[in-house]
N, C-alpha and C positions, 0 to 999 in steps of 0.2 A: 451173074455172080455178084455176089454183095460184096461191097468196098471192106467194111470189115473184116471180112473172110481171108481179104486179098493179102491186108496188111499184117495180120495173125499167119498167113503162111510162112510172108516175106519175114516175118521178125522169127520164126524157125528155122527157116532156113539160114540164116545169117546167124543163128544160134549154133546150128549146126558145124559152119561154116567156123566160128569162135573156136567152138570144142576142138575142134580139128587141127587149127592152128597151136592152139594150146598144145595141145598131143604132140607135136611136130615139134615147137617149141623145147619142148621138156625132153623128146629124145636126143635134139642136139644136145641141152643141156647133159643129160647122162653120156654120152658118148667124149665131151669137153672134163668130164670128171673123169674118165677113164683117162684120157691122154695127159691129163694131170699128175695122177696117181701113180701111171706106169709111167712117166718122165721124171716121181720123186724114188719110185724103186729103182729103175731104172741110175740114178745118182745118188743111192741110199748110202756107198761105200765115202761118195765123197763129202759128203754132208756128216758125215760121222767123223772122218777124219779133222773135217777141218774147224768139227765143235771142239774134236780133242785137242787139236793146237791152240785153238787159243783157249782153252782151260790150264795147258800146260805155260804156255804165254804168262799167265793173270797167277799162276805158283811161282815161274821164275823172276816177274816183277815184284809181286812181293818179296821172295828171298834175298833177291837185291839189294830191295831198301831195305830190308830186316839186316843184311851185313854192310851195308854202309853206316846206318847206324850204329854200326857194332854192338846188337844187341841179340838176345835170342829170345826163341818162342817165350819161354818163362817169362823173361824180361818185359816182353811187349805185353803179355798175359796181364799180367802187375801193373800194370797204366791206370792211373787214376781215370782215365777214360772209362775202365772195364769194372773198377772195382768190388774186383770179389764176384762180378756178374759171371754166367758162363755164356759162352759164348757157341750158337747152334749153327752150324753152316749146313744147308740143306738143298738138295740138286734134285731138280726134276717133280716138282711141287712134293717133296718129302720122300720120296722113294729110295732115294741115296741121302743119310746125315749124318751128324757125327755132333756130340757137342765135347766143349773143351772148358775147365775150368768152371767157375760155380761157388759160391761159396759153400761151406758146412753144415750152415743150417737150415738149407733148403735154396731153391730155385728163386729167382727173381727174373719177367721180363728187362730184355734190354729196354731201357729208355726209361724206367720207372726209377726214382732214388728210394720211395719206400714203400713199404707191402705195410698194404691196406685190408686187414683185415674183416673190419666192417663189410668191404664190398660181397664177401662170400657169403652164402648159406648157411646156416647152422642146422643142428640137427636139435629137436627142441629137447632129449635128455642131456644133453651136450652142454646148452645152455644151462638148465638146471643141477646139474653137478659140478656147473663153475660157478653161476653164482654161491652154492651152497656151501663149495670151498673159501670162497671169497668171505662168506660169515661166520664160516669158523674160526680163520684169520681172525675178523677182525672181533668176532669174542674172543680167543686164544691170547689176544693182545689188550683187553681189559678195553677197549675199543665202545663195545656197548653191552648193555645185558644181557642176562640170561632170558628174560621176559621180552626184551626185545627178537632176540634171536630166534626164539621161539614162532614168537608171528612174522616176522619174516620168513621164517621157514615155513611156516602155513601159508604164507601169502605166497611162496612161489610152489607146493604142490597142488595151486589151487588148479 
């Protein structure tokens, strides 16, 4: 028998041997997800309960401080903290939300003092019929000429 031959068995067999354990391996592993799984249904009543205590917990500590301070929702609403933002409370990565408060003239994220319009997209007629308002301004208001306004106005349907 040729040595070669010998060690091409021996490394199949030990291949074999790998696979196997793997295999063995991975059914424990599934059999350790099932006793996971059925021990979190298995407690699915109390894990639910005791998300909702303390969500009711984190409403009655707020209401607390909200009346020690002798304030109400409005009131704390109106905090230059907040102002005029609206404010989005949202459970269960967005599934459950609710937003409260807001200013009038549109939404602003929290944490932003001002909306940046630059940052957005424009739509390029969009643009063109606001510059175009923008030079009838400023011809309407003796601003600059007629001869001006003109090739501006050519220059932006170019």
């Amino acid at each position: 028998m040729n040595r070669n031959g010998g060690e091409g068995i021996f490394k199949s067999v030990l291949a074999a041997y790998l696979v196997l354990v793997l295999h063995v391996l991975l059914i424990i592993g599934l059999g350790l997800v099932v006793i996971f799984f059925s021990g979190i249904i298995q407690y699915m009543l109390w894990i639910f309960l005791i998300g909702a205590a303390v969500i009711l917990a984190s409403f009655y500590y707020f209401y607390r401080r909200m009346k020690a301070e002798g304030r109400t929702l409005r009131e704390m609403m109106q905090s230059p903290l907040f102002n005029g933002r609206p404010v989005e409370v949202s459970l269960l990565g967005g599934l459950a939300s609710f937003r409260m408060g807001g200013a009038a003239g549109g939404s602003h994220e929290l944490g932003t003092d001002t909306h940046n319009p630059s940052n957005q997209l424009e739509d390029p007629d969009t643009v063109r019929l606001r510059e175009i308002k923008e030079l009838a301004s400023l011809l309407k208001g003796e601003l600059i000429t007629r001869e001006e306004y003109e090739r501006a106005k050519q220059h932006i349907f170019k």
